[in-house]
C-alpha positions as CSV (number, residue, x, y, z in Angstrom):
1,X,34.1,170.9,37.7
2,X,37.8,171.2,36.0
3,X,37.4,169.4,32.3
4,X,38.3,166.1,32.2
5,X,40.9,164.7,29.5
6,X,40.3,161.5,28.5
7,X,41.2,159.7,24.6
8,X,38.3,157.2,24.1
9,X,39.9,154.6,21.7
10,X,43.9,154.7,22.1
11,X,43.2,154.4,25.9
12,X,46.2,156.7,26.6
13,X,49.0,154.7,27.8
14,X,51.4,157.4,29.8
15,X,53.2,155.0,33.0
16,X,54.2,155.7,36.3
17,X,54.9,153.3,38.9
18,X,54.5,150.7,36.7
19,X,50.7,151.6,36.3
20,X,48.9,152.2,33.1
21,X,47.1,155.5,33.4
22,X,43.6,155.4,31.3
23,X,42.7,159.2,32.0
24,X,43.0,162.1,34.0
25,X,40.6,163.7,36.0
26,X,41.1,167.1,37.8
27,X,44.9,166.5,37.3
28,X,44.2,163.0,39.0
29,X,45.4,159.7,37.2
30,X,42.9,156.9,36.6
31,X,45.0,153.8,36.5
32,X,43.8,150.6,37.6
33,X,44.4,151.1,41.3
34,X,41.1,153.5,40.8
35,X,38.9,150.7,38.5
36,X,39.7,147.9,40.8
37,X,36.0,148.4,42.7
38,X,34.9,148.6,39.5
39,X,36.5,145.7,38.0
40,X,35.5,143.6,41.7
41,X,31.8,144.5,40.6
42,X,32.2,142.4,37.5
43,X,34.1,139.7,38.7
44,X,37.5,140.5,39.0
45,X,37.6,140.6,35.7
46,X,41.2,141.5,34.1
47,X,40.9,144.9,32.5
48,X,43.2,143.3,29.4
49,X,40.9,140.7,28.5
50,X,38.0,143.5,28.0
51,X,37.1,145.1,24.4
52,X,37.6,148.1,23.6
53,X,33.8,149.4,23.9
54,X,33.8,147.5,27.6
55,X,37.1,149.5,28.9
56,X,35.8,152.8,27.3
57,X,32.7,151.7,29.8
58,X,35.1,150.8,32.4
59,X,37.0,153.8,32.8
60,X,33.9,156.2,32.2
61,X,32.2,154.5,35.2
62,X,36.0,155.4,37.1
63,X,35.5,159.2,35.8
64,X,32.3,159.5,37.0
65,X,33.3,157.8,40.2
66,X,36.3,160.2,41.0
67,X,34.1,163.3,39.6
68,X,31.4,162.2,42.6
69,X,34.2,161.7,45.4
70,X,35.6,165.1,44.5
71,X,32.4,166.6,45.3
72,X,31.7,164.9,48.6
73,X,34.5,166.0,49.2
74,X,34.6,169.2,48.6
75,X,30.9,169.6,50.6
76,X,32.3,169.1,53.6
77,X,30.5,165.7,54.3
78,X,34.3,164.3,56.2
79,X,33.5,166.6,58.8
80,X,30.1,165.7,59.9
81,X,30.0,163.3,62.6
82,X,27.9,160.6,60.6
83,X,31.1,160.4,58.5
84,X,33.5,159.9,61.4
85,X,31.4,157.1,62.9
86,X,31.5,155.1,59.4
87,X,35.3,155.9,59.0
88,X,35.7,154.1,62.8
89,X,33.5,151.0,61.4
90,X,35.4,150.8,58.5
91,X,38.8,151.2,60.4
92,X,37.9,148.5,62.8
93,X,37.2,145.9,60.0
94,X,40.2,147.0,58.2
95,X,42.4,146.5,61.2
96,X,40.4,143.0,61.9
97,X,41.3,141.8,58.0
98,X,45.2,142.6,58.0
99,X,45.3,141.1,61.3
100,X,43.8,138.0,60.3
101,X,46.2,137.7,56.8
102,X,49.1,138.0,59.5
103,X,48.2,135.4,61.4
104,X,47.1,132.8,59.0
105,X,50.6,133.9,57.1
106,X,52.0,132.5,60.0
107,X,50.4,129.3,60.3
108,X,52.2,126.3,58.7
109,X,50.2,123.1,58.1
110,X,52.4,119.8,56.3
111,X,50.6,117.5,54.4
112,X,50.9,114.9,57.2
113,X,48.2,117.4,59.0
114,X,46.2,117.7,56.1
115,X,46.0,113.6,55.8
116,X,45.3,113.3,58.9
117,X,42.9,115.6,59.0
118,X,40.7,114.3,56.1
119,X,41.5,110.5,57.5
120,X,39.6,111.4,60.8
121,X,36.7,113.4,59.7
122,X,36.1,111.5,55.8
123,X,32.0,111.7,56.4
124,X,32.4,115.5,56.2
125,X,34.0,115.4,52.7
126,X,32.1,112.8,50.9
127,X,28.7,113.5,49.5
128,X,26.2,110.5,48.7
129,X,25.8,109.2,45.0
130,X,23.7,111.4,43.0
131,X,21.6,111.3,39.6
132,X,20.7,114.0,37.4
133,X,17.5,112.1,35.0
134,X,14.6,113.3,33.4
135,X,10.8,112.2,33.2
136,X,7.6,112.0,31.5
137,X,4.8,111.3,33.4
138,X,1.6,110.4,31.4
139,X,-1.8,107.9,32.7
140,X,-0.9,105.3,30.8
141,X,1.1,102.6,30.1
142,X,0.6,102.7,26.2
143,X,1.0,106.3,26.2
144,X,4.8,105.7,28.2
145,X,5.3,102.7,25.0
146,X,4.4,105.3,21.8
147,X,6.6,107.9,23.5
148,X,9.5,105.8,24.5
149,X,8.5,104.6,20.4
150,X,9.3,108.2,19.2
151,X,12.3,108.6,21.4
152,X,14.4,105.3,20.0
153,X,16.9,105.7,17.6
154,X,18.0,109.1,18.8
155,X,21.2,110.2,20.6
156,X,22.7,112.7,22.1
157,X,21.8,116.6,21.1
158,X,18.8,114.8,19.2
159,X,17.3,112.7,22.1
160,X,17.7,115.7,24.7
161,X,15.7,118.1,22.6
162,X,12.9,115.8,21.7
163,X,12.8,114.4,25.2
164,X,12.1,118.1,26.1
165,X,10.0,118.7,23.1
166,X,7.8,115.4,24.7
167,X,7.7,115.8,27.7
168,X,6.4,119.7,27.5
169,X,4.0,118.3,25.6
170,X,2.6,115.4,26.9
171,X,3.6,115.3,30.5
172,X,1.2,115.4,33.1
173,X,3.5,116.8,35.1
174,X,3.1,121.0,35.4
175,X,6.6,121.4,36.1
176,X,7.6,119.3,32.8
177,X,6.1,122.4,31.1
178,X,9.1,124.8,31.8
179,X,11.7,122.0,32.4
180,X,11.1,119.7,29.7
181,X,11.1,116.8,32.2
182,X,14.0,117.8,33.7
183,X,14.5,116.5,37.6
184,X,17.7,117.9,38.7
185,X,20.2,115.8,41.0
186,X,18.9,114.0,43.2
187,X,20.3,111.0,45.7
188,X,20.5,108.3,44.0
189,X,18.4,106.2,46.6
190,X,15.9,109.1,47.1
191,X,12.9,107.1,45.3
192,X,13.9,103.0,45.2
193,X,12.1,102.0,42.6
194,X,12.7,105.3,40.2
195,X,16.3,105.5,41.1
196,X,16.7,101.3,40.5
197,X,15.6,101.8,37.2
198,X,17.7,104.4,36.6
199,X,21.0,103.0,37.5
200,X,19.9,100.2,34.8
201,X,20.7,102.8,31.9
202,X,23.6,104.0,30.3
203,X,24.3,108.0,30.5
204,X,22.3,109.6,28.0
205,X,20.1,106.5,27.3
206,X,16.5,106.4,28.2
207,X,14.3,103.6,29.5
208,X,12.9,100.7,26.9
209,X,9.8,100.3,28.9
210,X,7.8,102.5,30.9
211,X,8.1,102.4,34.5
């Protein structure tokens, strides 16, 4: 393999076409045309908003990547047959995706459409009320009174984390253990009675009996 030139911190910044290039490898530039699998793998992720130490990362993975195309290449591999059915596959989806960005380019739906659209099928874009609550679960009733004792005077950040603090420890319930009583959303008219107690308290209040 031919050396490969690369300045780690400065991130050499020679242009062409309008494109940054971040190294060369084998007389090859490594601009961002080259990281953008690279950057797709993390998110799309702009490679300006990334730190130095993550770009030096970046484009080493890009080195490597170009280093390890060069030798397939060089190997031969294009000419084997395995590789000429793949390029077909990936030829055929290619030609399917352009196609389809043509001919949604040329569809043209006015907000009149879109009205009536959503006017006609309204069931299909609204979701049912939903609750997010936690629980403690213990035998008995005086048990639900002491805790729900502890728990008053407390608000926000303070009443979450000894909620959770309670009901890992005291909760009958085995999930309560790792959740800390948390339930999750839920339809609001999943359990009646639960869920008509619930919608008697204010968001982040709890209960001033047991239930």
């Amino acid at each position: 393999m031919k050396k490969v030139l690369f300045t780690a911190l400065s991130l050499a910044a020679a242009i062409s076409l309008n494109a940054t290039v971040y190294a060369t490898v084998n007389g090859k530039d490594v601009t961002e045309k080259e990281l953008a699998p690279l950057l797709q793998g993390i998110g799309n992720v702009d490679i300006a908003a990334l730190n130095a130490d993550q770009k030096k990362e970046l484009i080493d993975k890009g080195i490597d990547l170009m280093l390890l195309t060069d030798e397939a290449k060089k190997s031969g591999v294009m000419d084997e047959d395995v590789y000429k059915k793949e390029l077909e596959i990936v030829k055929d989806n290619l030609a399917l995706r352009v196609w389809q960005a043509k001919e949604a380019s040329k569809i043209n739906i006015d907000d009149k459409e879109i009205a009536d659209f959503y006017n006609k099928n309204k069931a299909r874009f609204t979701e049912p009320a939903r609750i997010k609550a936690a629980q403690i679960v213990v035998k008995t009733e005086a048990e639900a009174n002491d805790i729900i004792k502890q728990l008053k005077g407390l608000s926000d950040s303070a009443l979450f984390t000894k909620f959770a603090e309670l009901a890992k420890a005291k909760s009958i319930d085995p999930q309560a253990k790792q959740t800390g009583g948390e339930l999750g959303w839920m339809p609001s008219d999943q359990v009646k009675p639960f869920a008509d107690a619930i919608s008697k308290i204010k968001d982040g209040q709890i209960t001033t009996k047991a239930i």
